[in-house]
C-alpha positions in Angstrom: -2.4 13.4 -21.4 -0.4 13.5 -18.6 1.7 11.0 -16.9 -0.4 10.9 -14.1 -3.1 10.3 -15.8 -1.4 7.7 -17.3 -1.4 5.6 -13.6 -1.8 2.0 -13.4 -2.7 -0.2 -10.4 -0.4 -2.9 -9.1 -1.0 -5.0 -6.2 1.9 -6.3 -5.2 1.2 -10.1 -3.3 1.8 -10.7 0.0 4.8 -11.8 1.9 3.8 -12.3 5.5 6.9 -12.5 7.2 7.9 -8.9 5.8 5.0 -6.9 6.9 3.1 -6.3 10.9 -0.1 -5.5 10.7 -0.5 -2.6 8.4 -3.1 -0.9 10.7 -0.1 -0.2 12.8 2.1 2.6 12.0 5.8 1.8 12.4 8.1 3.3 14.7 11.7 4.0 14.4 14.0 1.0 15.0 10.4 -1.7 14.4 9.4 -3.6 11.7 8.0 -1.8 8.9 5.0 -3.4 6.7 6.4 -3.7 3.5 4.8 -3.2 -0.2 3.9 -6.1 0.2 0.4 -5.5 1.6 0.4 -2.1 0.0 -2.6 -1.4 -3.0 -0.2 1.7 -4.6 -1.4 4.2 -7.8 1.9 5.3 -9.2 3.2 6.2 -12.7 4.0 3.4 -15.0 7.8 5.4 -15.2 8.6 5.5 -11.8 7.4 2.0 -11.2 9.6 0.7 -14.6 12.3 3.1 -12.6 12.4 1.2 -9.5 12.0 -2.4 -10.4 14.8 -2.1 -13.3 17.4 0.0 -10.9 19.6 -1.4 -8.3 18.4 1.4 -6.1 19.5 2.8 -2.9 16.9 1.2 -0.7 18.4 -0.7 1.9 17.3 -4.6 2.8 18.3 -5.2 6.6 19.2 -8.4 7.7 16.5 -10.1 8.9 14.2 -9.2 5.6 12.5 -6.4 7.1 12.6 -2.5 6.0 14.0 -0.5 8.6 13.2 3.2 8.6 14.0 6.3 10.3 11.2 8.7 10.7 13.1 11.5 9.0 13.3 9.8 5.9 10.7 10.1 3.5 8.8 7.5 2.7 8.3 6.4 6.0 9.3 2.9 6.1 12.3 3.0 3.8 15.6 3.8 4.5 17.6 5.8 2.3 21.8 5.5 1.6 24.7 3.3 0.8 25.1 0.5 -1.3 22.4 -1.9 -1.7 23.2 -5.4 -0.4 21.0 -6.7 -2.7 18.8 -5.3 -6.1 15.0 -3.9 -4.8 13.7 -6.7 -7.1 14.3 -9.2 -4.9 13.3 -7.4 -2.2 10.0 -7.3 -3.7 9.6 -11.1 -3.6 10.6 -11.6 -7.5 13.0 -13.0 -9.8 15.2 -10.6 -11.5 14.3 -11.8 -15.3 10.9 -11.4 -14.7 11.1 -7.8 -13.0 13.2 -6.8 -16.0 9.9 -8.2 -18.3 7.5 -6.5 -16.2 9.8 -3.3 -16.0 9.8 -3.1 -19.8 6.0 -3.6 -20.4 5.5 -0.8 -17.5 7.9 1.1 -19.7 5.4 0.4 -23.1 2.4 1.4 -21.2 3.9 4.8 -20.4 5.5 5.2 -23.7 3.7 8.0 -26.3 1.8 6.6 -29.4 3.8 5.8 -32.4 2.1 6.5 -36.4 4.3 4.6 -38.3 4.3 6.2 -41.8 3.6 3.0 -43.5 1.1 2.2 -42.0 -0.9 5.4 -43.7 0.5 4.6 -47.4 4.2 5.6 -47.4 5.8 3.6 -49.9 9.6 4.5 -49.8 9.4 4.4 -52.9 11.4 7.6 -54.5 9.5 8.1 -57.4 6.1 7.7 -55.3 4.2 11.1 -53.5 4.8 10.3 -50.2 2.6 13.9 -48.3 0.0 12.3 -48.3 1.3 9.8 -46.4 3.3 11.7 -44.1 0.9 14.1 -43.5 -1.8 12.0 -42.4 0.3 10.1 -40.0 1.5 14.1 -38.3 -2.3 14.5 -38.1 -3.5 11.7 -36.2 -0.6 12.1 -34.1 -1.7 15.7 -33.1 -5.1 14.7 -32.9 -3.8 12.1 -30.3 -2.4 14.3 -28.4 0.7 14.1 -29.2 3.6 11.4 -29.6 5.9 9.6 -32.7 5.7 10.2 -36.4 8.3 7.3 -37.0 9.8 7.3 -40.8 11.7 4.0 -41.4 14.0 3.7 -44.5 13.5 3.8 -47.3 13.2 7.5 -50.1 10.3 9.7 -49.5 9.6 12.6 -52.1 7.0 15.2 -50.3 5.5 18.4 -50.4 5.2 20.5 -48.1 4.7 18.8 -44.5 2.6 20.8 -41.4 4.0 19.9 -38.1 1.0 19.3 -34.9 1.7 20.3 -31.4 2.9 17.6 -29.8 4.4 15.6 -32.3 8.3 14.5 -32.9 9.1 13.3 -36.4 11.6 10.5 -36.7 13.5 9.6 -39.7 15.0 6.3 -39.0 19.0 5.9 -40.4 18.6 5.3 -43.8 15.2 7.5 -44.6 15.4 10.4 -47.3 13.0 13.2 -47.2 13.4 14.3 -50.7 11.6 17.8 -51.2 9.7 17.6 -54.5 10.6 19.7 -57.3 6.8 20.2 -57.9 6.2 23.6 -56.5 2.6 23.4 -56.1 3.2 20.7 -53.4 4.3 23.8 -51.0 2.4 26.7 -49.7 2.8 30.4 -51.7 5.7 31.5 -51.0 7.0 32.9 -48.8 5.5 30.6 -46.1 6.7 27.5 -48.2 8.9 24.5 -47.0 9.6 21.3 -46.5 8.8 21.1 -43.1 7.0 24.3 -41.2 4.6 25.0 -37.7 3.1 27.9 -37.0 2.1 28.5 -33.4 3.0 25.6 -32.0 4.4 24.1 -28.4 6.3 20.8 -28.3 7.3 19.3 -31.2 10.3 17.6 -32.3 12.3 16.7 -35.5 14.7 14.4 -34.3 16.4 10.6 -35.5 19.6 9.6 -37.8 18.0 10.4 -41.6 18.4 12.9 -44.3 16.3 15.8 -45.5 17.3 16.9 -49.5 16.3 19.9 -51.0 17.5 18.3 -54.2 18.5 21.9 -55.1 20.6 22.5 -58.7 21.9 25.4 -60.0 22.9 27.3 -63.0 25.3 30.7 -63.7 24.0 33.6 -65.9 24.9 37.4 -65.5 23.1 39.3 -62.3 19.6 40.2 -63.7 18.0 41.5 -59.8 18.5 44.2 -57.7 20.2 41.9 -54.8 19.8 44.3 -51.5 22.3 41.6 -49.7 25.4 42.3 -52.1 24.1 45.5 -53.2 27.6 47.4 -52.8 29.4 44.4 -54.4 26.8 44.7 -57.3 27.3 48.3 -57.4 31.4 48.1 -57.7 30.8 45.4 -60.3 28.7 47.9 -62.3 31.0 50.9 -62.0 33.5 48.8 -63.9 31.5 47.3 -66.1 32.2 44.0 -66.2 29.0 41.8 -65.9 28.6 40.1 -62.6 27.9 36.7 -63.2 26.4 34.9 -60.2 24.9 31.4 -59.7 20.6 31.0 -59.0 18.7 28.5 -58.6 17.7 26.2 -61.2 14.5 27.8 -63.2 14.9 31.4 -61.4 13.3 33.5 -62.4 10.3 31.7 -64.1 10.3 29.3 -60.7 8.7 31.1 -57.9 8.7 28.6 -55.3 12.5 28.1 -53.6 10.9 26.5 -50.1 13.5 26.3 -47.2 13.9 23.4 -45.1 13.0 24.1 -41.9 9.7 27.4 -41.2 8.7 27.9 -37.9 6.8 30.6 -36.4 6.2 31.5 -32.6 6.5 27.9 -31.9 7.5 27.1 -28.2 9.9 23.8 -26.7 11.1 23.0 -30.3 13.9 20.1 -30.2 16.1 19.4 -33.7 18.4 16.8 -33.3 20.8 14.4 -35.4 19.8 14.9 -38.9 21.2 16.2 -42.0 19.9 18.6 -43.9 21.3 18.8 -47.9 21.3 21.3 -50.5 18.3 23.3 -49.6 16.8 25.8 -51.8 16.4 28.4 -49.8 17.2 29.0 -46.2 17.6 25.6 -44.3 16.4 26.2 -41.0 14.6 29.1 -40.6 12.7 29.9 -37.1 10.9 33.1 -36.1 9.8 34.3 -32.7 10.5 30.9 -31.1 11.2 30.4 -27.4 13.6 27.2 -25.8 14.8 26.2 -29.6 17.7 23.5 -29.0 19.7 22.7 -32.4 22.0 19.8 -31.2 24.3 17.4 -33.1 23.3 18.2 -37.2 24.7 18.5 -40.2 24.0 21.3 -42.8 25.3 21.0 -46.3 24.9 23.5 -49.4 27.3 23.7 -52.4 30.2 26.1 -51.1 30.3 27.1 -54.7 26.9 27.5 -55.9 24.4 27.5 -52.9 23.2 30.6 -53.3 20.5 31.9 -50.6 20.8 29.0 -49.1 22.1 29.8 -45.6 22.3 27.2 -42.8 20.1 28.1 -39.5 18.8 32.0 -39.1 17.3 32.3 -35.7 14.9 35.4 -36.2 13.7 37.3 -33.0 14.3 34.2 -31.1 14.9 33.7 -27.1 17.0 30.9 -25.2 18.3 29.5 -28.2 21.1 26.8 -27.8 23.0 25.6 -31.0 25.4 22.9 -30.3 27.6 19.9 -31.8 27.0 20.9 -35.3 28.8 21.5 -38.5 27.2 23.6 -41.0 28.9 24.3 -44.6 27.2 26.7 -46.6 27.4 28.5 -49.7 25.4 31.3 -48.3 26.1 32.3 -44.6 26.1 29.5 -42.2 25.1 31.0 -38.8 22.3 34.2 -38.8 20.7 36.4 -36.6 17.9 38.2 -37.6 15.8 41.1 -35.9 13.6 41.4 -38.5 9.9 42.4 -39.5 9.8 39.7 -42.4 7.4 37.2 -40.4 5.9 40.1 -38.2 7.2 42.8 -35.5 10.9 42.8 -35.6 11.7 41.0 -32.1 14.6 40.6 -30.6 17.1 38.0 -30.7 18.2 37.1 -26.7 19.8 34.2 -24.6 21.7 32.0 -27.1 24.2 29.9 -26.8 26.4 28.4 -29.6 29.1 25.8 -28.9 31.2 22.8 -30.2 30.6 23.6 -33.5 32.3 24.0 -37.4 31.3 26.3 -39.6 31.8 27.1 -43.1 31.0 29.5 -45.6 31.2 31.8 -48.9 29.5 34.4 -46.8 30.1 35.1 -43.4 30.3 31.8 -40.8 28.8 34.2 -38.1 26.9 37.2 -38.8 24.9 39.5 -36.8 22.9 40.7 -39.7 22.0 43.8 -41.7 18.2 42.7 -41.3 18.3 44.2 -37.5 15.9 46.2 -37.1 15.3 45.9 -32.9 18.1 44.3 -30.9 20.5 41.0 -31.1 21.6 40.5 -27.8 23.2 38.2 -24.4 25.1 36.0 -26.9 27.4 33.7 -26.3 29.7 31.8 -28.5 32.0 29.3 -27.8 34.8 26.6 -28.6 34.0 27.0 -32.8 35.8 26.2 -35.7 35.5 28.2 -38.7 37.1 27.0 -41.5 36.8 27.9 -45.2 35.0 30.9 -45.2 34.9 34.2 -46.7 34.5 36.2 -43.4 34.6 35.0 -40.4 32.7 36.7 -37.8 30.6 39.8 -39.5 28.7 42.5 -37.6 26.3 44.5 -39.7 24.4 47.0 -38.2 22.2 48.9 -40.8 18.5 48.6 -39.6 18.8 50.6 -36.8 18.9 47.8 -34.0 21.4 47.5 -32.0 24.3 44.5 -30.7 25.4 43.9 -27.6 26.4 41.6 -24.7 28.1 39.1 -26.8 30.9 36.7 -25.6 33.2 35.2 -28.3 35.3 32.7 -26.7 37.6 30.0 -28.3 37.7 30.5 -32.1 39.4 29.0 -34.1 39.4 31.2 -37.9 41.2 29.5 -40.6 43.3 31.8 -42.7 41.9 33.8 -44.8 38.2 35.0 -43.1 38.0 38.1 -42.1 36.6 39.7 -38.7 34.3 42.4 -40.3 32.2 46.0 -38.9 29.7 47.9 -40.9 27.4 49.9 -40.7 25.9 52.4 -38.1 28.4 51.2 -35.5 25.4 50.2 -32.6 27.7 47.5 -31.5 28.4 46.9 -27.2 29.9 45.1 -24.7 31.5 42.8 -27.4 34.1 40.4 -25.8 37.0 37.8 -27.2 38.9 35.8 -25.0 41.0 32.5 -26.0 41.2 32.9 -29.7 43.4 31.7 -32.5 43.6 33.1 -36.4 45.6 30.7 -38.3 
């Protein structure tokens, strides 16, 4: 539903001495009829926008809207300060314009689906997808609007986002992802959260998302394609490499990732943490206007194996911003890669005010390339505490190039790192510092 079709009808009541006769269209320098006698269909927003503003519209002296016939809408005047607020203009007291601006504002406002309200307990120990995943579907059936999660400690499953819909985890709510692998989807396609094919939809508010991941050490018992050469050197000197996985690996086949989406479009994540995923945290392929603003990624530094914080996968106009992400698997991705479908290009992102940290790489322009990372522009990071810095890896046959790397700041110790077939171009530093 629109906002316009979302229009109420206000009358507003008369004020004779403000208004000619409203059959008679004003001229310049005359009287103007006021809203006054006016019957007007406008949005609920732009009414709650001019009766809560002290806007530019002008009162003249005498009471009476003056206009000049250049000036759209005809009989108000446009420019400098407001001698007094619109509201009174319009005949009522302030208080109550502030009361009717804010029930003009509910009106317009988009459904909410309170979690509750469908059987969501926040109760840890209770199966909250049900629950949850009710409340996504009647908000997508609606049309669209607010899954709101108050606090309180939610263990789910895996959760199907709706076009439409913005989930909102109050301060103080936990999404806990179950340790139950038949709550999720076969892999690979498993995680907490995941959309396919989706426009519009929104994980936003000020909670917590835990993948509740644990791990244990044994000696390498997998052919790891990712540290193959390390695994290799550790062979030819045979000494056992000994590596942390995932508690239950490899009898546990289900290791969901935070965040899945596929060839969604307009996808907005916003102020939450995500902690100690299992797998990738946030993980989106073919996706088009993705903004990533203001969270916080967390895996153990130590231990976190696979368990890398946001890899953007064939994605365009990508902005990444006001985050920090520690990781003990790469913190910052780019894939071109044929793992969801065709590999697609990853094109137009932008990545700045953030910190990152990682046992892998902070920034990597990965091995899994198979068509073309490219116009990317990074700037005014941190990285502190990681094992390489920047790393370009170029082994797939796709290519790099257009990227701007502009006021880093690499802690001692990372590394700025080439391999592969060198299809790297038009890379560019300016205004960096390696401490």
């Amino acid at each position: 539903m629109t906002i316009a079709d979302r229009t109420v009808g206000c009358k507003i009541p008369a004020r004779p001495s403000f208004y000619e006769d409203p059959k008679v269209e004003p001229s310049a320098g005359a009287p103007c009829r006021s809203l006054a006698r006016t019957s007007v269909r406008i949005s609920p927003r732009v009414l709650s926008y001019i009766l809560i503003r002290r806007c530019r519209f002008v009162r003249l002296g005498d009471e009476r809207f003056h206009s000049s016939r250049s000036s759209p809408p005809s009989c108000w005047r446009f420019g400098g300060a407001p001698k007094q607020p619109v509201l009174r203009s319009l005949g009522m007291p302030r208080r109550s314009a502030l009361l009717l601006a804010t029930l003009v504002s509910l009106l317009c406002a988009q459904p909410v689906f309170n979690a509750k309200d469908y059987g969501a307990t926040g109760i840890k120990s209770d199966n909250a997808r049900p629950a949850l995943q009710q409340a996504i579907d009647a908000c997508g059936k609606a049309g669209g609007g607010t899954v709101y999660v108050g606090p309180g400690e939610y263990t789910t499953g895996q959760l199907h986002l709706r076009s439409g819909v913005r989930l909102y985890l109050e301060a103080g709510a936990t999404l806990f992802a179950s340790l139950d692998g038949a709550q999720f989807d076969p892999s690979p396609k498993s995680a907490l959260i995941s959309g396919e094919d989706l426009h519009d939809i929104a994980l936003e508010g000020r909670g917590t998302l835990d993948g509740q991941s644990t791990y244990e050490w044994h000696r390498n018992s997998i052919t790891d394609f990712y540290i193959l050469l390390n695994q290799r050197l550790m062979e030819a000197t045979g000494k056992p490499l000994m590596r942390p996985f995932p508690h239950g690996f490899p009898d546990e086949k289900i290791y969901p990732r935070m965040v899945l989406l596929l060839r969604c479009t307009d996808v907005r994540i916003t102020g939450l943490k995500f902690l100690r995923s299992r797998s990738w945290t946030i993980n989106p392929y073919a996706c088009k206007r993705l903004l990533i603003d203001g969270v916080y990624i967390y895996s153990s530094q130590k231990e976190g194996v696979w368990a890398d914080g946001i890899d953007p996968d064939g994605c365009q106009d990508v902005r990444i911003a006001n985050s920090t992400v520690e990781t003990g698997d790469d913190a910052l991705v780019f894939y071109s890669a044929d793992i969801w479908g065709p590999a697609l290009p990853v094109e137009n992102v932008t990545v700045t005010n953030c910190r990152l940290s990682s046992a892998s790489s902070a920034i990597k322009f990965c091995d899994a390339n198979s068509n073309a990372i490219r116009r990317v522009n990074i700037d005014n990071v941190v990285i502190t505490n990681s094992n390489r810095g920047i790393a370009f890896m170029v082994f797939d046959g796709g290519i790099v190039e257009d990227v701007v790397l502009s006021n880093l700041t690499i802690e001692h110790g990372a590394s700025i790192g080439f391999g592969g077939a060198m299809a790297i171009r038009c890379i560019s530093t300016s205004s960096g510092a390696v401490k």
